[in-house]
C-alpha positions as CSV (number, residue, x, y, z in Angstrom):
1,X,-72.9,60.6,-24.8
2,X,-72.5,64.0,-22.7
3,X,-72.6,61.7,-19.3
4,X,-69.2,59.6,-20.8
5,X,-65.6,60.2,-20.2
6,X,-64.5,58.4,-22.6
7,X,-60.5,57.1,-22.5
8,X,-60.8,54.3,-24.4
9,X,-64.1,52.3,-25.3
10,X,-64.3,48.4,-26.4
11,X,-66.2,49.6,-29.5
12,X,-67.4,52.0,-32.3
13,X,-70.4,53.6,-32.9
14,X,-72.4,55.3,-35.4
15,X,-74.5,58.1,-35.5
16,X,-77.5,56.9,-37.5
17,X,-78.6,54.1,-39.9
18,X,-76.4,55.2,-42.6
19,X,-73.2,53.9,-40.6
20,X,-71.7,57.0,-40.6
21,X,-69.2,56.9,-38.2
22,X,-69.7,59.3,-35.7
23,X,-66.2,58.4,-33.2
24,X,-64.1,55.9,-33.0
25,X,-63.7,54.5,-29.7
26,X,-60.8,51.9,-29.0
27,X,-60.1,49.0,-26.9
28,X,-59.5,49.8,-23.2
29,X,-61.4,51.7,-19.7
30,X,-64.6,53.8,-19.7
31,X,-65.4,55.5,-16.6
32,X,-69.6,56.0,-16.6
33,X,-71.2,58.8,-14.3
34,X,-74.6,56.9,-13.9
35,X,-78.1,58.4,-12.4
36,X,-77.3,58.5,-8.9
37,X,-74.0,60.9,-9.6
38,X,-71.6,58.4,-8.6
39,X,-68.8,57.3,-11.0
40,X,-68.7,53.1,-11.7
41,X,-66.3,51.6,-13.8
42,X,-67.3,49.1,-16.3
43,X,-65.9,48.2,-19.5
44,X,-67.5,47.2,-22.8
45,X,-70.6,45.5,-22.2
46,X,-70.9,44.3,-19.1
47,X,-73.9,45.1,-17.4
48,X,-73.8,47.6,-15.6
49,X,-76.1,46.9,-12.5
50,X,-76.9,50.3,-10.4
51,X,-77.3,48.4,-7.1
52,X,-78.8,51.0,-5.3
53,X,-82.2,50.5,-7.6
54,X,-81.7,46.7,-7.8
55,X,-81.2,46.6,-4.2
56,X,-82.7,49.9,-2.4
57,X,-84.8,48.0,-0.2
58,X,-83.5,45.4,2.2
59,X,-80.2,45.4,1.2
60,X,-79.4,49.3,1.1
61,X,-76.3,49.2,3.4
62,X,-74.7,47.0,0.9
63,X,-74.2,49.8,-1.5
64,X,-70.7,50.8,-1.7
65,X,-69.4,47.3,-0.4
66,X,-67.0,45.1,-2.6
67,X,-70.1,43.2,-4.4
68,X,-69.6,45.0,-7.7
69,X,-69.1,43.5,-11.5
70,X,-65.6,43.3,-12.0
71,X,-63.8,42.0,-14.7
72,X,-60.0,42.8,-16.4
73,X,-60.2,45.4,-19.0
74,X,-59.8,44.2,-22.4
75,X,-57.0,46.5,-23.1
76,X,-54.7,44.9,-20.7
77,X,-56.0,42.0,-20.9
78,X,-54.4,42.2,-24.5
79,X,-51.4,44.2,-22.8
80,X,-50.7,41.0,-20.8
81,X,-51.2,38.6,-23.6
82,X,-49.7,40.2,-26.4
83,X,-46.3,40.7,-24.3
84,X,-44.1,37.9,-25.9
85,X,-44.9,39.4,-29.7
86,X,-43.6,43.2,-28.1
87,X,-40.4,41.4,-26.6
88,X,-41.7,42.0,-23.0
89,X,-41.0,39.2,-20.7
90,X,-43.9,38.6,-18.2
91,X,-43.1,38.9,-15.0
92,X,-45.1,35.8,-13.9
93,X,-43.8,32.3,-15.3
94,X,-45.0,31.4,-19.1
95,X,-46.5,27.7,-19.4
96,X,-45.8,27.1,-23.0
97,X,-46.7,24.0,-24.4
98,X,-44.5,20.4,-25.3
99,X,-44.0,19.3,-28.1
100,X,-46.1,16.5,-27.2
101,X,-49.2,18.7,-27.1
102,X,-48.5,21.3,-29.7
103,X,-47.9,17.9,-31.8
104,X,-51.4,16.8,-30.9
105,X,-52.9,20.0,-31.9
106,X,-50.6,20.2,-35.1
107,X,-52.7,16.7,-35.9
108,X,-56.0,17.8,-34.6
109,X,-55.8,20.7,-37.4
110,X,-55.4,18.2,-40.1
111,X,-58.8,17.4,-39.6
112,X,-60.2,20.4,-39.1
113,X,-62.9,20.0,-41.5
114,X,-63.9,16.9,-39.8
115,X,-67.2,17.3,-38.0
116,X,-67.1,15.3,-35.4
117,X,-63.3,17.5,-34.8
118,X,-63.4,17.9,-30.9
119,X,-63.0,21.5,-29.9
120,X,-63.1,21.0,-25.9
121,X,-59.8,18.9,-26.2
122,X,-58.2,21.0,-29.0
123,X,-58.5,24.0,-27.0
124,X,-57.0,22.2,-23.7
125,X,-54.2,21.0,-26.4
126,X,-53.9,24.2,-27.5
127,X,-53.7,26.1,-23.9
128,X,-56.6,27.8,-23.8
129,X,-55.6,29.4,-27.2
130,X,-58.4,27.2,-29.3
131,X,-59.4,30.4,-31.2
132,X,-56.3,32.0,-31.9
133,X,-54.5,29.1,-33.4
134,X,-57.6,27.5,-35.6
135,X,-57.8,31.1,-37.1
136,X,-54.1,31.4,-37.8
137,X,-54.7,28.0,-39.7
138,X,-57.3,28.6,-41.4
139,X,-56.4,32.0,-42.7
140,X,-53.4,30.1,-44.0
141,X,-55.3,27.1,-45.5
142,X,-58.0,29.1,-47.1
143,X,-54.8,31.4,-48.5
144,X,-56.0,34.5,-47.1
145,X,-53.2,35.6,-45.3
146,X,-51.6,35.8,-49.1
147,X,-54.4,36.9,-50.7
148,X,-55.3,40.2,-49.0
149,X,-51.6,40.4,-48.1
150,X,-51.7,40.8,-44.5
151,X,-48.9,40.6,-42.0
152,X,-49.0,37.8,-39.7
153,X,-48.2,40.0,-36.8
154,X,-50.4,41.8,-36.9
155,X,-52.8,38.6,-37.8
156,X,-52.1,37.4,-34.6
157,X,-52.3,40.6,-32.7
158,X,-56.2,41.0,-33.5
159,X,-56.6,37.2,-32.8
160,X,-55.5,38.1,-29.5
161,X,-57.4,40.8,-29.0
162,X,-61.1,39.0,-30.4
163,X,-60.2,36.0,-27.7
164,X,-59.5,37.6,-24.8
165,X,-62.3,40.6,-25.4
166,X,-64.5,37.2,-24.7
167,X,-65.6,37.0,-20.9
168,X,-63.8,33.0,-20.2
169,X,-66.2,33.1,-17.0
170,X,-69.6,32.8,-19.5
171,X,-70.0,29.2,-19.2
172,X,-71.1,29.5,-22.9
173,X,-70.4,32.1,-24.4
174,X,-66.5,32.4,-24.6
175,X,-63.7,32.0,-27.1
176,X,-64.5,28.0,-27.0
177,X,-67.8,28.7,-28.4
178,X,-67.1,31.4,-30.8
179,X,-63.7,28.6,-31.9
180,X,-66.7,26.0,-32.1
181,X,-68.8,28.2,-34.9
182,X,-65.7,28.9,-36.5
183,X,-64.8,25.3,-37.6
184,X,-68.5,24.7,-38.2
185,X,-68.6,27.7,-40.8
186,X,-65.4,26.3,-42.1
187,X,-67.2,22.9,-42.8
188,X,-70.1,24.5,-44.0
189,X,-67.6,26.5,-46.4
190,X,-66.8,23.4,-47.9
191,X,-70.0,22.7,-48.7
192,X,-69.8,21.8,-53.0
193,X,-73.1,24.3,-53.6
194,X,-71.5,27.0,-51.6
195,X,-67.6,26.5,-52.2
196,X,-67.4,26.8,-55.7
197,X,-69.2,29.9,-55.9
198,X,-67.4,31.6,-53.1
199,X,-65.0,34.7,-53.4
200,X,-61.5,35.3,-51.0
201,X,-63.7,37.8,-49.6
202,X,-66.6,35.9,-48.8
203,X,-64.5,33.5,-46.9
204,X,-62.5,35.6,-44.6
205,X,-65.7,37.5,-43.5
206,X,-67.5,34.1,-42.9
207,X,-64.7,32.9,-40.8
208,X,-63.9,36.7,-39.2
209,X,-67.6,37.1,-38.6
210,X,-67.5,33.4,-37.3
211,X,-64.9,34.3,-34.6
212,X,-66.4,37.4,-33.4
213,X,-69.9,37.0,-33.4
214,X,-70.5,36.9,-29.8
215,X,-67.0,39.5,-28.7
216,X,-67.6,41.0,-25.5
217,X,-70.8,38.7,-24.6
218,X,-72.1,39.5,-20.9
219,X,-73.5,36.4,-20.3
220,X,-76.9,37.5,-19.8
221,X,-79.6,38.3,-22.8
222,X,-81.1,40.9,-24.3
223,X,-84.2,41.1,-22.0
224,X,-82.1,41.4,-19.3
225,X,-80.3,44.3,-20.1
226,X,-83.2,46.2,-20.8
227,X,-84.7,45.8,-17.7
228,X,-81.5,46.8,-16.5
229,X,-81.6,50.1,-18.1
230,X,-78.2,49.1,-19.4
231,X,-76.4,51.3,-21.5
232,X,-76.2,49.3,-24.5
233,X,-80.0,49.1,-24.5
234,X,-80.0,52.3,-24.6
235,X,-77.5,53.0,-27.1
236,X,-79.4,50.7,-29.4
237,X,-82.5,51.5,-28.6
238,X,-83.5,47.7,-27.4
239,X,-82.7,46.4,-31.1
240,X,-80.3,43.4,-31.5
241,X,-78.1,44.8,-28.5
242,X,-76.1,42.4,-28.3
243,X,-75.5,41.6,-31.8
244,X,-74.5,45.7,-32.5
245,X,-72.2,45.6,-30.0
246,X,-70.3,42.2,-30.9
247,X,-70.2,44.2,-34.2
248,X,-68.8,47.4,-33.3
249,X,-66.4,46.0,-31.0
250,X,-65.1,44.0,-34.0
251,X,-64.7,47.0,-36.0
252,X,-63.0,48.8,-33.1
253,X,-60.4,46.2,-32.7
254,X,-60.0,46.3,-36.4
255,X,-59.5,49.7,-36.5
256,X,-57.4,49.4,-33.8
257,X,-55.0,46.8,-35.3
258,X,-54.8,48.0,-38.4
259,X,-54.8,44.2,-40.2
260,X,-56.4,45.9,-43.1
261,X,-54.9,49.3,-42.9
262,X,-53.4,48.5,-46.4
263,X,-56.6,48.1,-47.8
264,X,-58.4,50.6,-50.4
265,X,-60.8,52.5,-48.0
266,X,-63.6,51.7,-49.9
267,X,-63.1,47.8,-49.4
268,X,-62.3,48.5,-45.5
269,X,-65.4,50.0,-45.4
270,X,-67.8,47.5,-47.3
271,X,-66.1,44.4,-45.4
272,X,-67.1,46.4,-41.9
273,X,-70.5,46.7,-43.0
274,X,-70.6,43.1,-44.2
275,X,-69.2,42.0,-41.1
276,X,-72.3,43.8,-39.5
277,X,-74.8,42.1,-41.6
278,X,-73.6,39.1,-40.8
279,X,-73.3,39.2,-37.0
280,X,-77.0,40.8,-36.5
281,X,-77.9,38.2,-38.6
282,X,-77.4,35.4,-35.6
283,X,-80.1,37.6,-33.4
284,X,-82.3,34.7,-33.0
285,X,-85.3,37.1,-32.5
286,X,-84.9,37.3,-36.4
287,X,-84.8,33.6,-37.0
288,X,-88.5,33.9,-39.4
289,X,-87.5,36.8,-41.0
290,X,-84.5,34.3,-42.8
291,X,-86.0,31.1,-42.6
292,X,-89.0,32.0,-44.3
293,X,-86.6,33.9,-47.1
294,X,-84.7,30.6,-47.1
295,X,-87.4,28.6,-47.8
296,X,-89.0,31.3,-50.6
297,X,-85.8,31.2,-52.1
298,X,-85.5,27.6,-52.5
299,X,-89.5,27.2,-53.4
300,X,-88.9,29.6,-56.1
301,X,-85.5,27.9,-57.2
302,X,-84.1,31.4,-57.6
303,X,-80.9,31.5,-55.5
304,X,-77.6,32.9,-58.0
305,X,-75.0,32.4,-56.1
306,X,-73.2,34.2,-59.1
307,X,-74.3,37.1,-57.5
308,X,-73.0,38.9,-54.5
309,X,-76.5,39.4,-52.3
310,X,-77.9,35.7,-53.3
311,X,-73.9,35.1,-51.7
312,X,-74.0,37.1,-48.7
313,X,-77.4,35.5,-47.6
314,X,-76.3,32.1,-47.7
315,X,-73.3,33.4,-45.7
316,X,-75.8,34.5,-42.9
317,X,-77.8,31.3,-43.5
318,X,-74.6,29.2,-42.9
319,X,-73.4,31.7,-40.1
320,X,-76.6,31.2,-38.4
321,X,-76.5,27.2,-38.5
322,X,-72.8,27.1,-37.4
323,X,-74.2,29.7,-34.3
324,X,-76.9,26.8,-33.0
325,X,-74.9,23.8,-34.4
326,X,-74.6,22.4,-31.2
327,X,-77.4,20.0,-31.5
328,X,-76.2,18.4,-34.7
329,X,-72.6,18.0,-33.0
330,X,-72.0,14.1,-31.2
331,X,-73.9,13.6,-28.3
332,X,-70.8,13.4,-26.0
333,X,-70.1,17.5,-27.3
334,X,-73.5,18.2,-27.9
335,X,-74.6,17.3,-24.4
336,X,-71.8,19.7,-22.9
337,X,-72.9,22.8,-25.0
338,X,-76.3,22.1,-23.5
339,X,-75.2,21.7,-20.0
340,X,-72.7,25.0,-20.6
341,X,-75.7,26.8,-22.0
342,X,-77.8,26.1,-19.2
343,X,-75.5,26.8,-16.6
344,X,-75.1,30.2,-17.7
345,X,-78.9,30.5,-18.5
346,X,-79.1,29.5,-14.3
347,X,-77.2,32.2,-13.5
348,X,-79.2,34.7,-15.0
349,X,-81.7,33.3,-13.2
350,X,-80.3,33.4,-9.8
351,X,-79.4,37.4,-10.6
352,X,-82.5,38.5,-11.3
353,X,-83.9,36.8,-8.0
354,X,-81.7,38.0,-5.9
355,X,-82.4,41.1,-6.9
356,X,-86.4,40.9,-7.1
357,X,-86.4,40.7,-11.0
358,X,-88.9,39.1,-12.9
359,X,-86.8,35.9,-13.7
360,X,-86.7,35.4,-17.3
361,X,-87.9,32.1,-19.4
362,X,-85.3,29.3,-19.4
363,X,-83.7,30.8,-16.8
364,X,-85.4,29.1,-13.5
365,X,-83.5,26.2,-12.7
366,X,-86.2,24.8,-10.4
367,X,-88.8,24.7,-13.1
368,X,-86.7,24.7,-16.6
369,X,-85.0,21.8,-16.8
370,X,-82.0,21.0,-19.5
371,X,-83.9,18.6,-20.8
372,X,-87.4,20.5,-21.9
373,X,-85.2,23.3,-23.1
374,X,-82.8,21.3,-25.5
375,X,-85.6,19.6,-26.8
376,X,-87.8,22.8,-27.1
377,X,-84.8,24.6,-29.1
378,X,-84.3,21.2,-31.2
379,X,-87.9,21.4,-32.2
380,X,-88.5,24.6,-33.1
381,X,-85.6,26.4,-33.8
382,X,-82.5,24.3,-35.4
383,X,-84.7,21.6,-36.9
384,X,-86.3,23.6,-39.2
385,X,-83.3,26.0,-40.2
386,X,-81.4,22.6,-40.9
387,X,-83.9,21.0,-42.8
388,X,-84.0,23.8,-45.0
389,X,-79.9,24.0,-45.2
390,X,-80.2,20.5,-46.1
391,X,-82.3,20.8,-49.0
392,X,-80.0,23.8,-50.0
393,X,-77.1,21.7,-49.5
394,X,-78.5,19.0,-51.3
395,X,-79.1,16.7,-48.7
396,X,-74.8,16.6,-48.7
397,X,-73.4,14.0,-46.6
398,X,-72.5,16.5,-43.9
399,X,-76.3,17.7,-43.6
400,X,-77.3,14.1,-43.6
401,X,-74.7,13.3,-40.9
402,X,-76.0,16.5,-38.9
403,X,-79.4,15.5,-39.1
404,X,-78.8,12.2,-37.9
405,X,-76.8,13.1,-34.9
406,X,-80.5,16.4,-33.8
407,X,-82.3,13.2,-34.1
408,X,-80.6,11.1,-32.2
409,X,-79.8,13.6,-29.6
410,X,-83.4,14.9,-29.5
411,X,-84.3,11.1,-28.4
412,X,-81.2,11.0,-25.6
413,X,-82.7,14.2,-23.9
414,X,-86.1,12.9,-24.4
415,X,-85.4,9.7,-22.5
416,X,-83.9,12.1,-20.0
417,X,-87.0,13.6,-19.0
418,X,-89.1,13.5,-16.1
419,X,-91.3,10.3,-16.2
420,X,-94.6,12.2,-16.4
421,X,-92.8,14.7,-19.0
422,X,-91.7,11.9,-20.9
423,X,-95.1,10.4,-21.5
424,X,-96.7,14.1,-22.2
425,X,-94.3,14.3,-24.8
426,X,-95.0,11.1,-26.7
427,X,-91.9,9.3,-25.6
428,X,-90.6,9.6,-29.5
429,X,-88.7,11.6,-31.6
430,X,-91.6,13.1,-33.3
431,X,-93.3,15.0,-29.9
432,X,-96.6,14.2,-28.7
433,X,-99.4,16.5,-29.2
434,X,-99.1,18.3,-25.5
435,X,-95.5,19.4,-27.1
436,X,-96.8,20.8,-30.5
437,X,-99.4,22.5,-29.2
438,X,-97.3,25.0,-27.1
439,X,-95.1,25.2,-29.9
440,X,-95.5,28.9,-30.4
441,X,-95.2,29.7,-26.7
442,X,-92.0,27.6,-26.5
443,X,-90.5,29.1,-29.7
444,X,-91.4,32.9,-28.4
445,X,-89.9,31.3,-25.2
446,X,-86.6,30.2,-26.9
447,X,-86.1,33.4,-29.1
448,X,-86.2,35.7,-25.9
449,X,-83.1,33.8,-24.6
450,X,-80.5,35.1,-27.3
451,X,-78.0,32.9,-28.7
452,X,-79.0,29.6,-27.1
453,X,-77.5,26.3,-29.0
């Protein structure tokens, strides 16, 4: 940390396993004195590329040009949208919303629990505000807001902050997606096994952990920033990167609000470190580790929900399903998650060769098609978490209705393929054997990506 002036950071950390807070850093600018000597702004975690080693070859007289990483720091980026609730009037013209739409979005909301509930036109309805206002909603509905007593204010105020600390150039991962989880936890909240054992407490972290699971996503994985040397690798030591630092920046904005300054400190502290075990829960390079607990657990048919651990694990469970839902959505959503997914997996891609970097799996646009790679993720990742949330669930209409829907999108993408892929591949929903022999290369494959639906 000797190398950091540190003004304000986008999140906190902590010196050792223990949690122990070692500083609290807050929402806004960093300025980073890399290798080379030569100050470069960045802000949270956006990789930081040192062009001069990407790029000492060929390209060396680029260095110092415009062709930096650039994106609004999250500080004013709250500063700008937070203006109306500190009586500022912005200088540039508000487009606020008709009655018409906020109408629409008023009815949309009524069936939020509804899982075929359309998030891409709710969010257009909703003025790119999707997050913020199915939040606000829900905190209501669920009877949070009275429950923990907090001011809505300030409610809003860290909405505001968790949506615009997501990057809304990601393709994928931006405040649509993280909206998108959040209503799937909600359904999956509902759920008659869960619902009836669940606690005001367990909700609002599902639904807070929901919303902020990916915060501050750089649009590239965890490989990636490695071979980067970026400082959040190094910071975390190459462990769930991306998953501490969604956490942390959660707690920093937190912090930084104060929405449960009120709160004992002792329950401030245990719902930050809940909040942690839920959002490094969705590192998908951990997806065995919980399915095969999952699947002990229900074997053994000794899940208590009574008691708080048993709880918190089907929280994860349900946080991990509503993270690679996508799949078990309509086709008509489904399809677009895919296409947004592997759109931003492309431009990984197209970095790291144009920079002479190894290009990652899934990430080659030539070779990878959308296609092979929904269907590989289908197969070996969300299939068998939901097939195992479904016998949890008890085979609930809403798992059936999911499981319907991976089928029947598994066979659209299937008939999507290549001709020569699609005959290599059995032509059916079940695979052929070509396919389920490299399913261990495909699932190491898939798991190397990050948070691909």
């Amino acid at each position: 940390m000797s190398c950091l002036m540190v003004e304000r950071c986008g999140e906190i950390l902590f010196e050792n396993p223990d949690q122990n807070v070692k500083c609290v850093c807050m929402l806004g600018d960093v300025r980073l004195k890399g290798q080379t000597g030569v100050p470069a702004e960045r802000r949270g975690s956006y990789p930081f590329i040192d062009f001069r080693l990407l790029n000492n070859t060929t390209h060396s007289g680029e260095i110092g040009t415009k062709k930096k990483v650039k994106r609004l720091l999250s500080f004013q980026r709250y500063f700008h949208a937070s203006r109306l609730l500190r009586g500022i009037i912005p200088q540039a013209p508000l487009h606020l919303l008709d009655e018409d739409y906020l109408g629409q979005a008023r009815h949309m909301l009524s069936k939020v629990g509804m899982w075929d509930f359309d998030i891409f036109l709710f969010d257009r309805l909703t003025n790119g505000n999707s997050l913020v206002t199915l939040l606000c909603h829900l905190f209501n509905t669920h009877g949070l807001i009275h429950h923990f007593k907090l001011d809505m204010v300030t409610l809003h105020r860290f909405l505001v902050m968790v949506q615009e600390d997501y990057h809304s150039q990601n393709p994928y991962h931006n405040a649509v997606h993280a909206a998108d989880v959040t209503q799937a936890m909600h359904c999956y909240l509902k759920e008659p096994k869960l619902a009836s054992f669940l606690t005001p407490l367990d909700i609002m972290l599902g639904l807070l952990a929901a919303a902020a699971h990916d915060v501050d996503h750089p649009g590239v994985n965890q490989p990636f920033l490695i071979k980067t040397n970026h400082h959040l690798a190094n910071l975390y030591q190459n462990m769930s990167v991306l998953e501490n630092h969604h956490w942390r920046s959660t707690i920093g904005m937190l912090r930084e609000s104060r929405l449960l300054a009120h709160l004992p400190k002792e329950m401030t502290q245990d719902i930050e470190q809940q909040l942690g075990s839920l959002i490094l829960a969705t590192d998908i390079n951990r997806q065995n580790e919980f399915l095969t607990r999952l699947k002990t657990h229900l074997h053994n048919k000794d899940l208590r929900l009574e008691d708080v651990h048993d709880r918190h694990f089907m929280l994860q469970i349900a946080l991990k399903c509503a993270d690679i839902c996508n799949p078990c959505r309509i086709w008509e959503m489904s399809k677009q998650w895919s296409e947004r997914v592997c759109e931003e997996f492309y431009r990984q891609g197209d970095l790291e060769q144009k920079f002479e970097l190894e290009i990652s799996p899934l990430c080659n646009q030539q070779k990878d098609s959308i296609p092979s790679i929904q269907i590989g993720f289908m197969t070996y990742i969300v299939e068998p978490l939901f097939r195992e949330w479904a016998r949890f669930t008890g085979n609930s209409a809403l798992s059936e209705n999911m499981l319907r829907h991976l089928s029947h999108n598994k066979a659209q993408w299937k008939s999507l393929l290549p001709k020569q892929q699609r005959s290599s591949s059995g032509g059916g929903g079940g695979g052929g054997e070509d396919q389920a022999g490299q399913g261990t290369e495909n699932e190491e494959q898939t798991g190397t990506i990050g948070d691909a639906p």
